[in-house]
N, C-alpha and C positions, 0 to 999 in steps of 0.2 A: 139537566137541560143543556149545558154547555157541549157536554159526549154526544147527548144527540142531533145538534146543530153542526156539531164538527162532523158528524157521518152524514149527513145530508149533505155538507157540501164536500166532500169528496172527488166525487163524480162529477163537479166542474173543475175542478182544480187543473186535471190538461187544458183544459179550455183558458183557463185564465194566464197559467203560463206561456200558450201559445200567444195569447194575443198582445203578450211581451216583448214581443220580438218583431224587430223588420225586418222587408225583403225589400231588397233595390237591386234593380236590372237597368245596367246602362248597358246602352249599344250604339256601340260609335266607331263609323267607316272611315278607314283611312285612302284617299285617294290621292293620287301621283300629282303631281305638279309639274305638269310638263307643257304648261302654257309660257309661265314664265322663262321656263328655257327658250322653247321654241323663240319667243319675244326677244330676249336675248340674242341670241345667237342671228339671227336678222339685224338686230341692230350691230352688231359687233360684223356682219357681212357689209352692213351697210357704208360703217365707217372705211372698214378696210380700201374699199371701194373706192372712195371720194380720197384716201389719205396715197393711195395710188396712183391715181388720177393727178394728185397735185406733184407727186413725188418724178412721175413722167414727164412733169412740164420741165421742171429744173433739177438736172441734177447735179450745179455747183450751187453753195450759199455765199451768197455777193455779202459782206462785211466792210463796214465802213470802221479803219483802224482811226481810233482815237486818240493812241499814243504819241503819234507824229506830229 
């Protein structure tokens, strides 16, 4: 009885091995970051900008000497 039980199931036995195993498919897109530059780099114009502006009003630094 046991011999012919074991021939019978033979014939699933790929089947049961297969269904041992997984398959995992990841898919995952890399895309640029070129917001945050852009963003950047505006604000770094922006500063420039204003720290020019200020640097053209005066170009000596008045100092009040303390030591005196």
């Amino acid at each position: 009885m046991p011999k012919v039980l074991f021939l019978w199931s033979l014939p699933f036995l790929p089947l049961l091995l297969a269904s041992c195993t997984t398959h995992h498919e990841i898919t995952h897109r890399v895309e640029p970051v070129h917001i945050i530059v852009d963003v950047n780099v505006q604000v770094e114009e922006q500063l420039n900008s204003f720290f020019d502006d200020l640097d053209s009003q005066s170009k000596t630094v008045i100092t009040e000497d303390s030591s005196s």
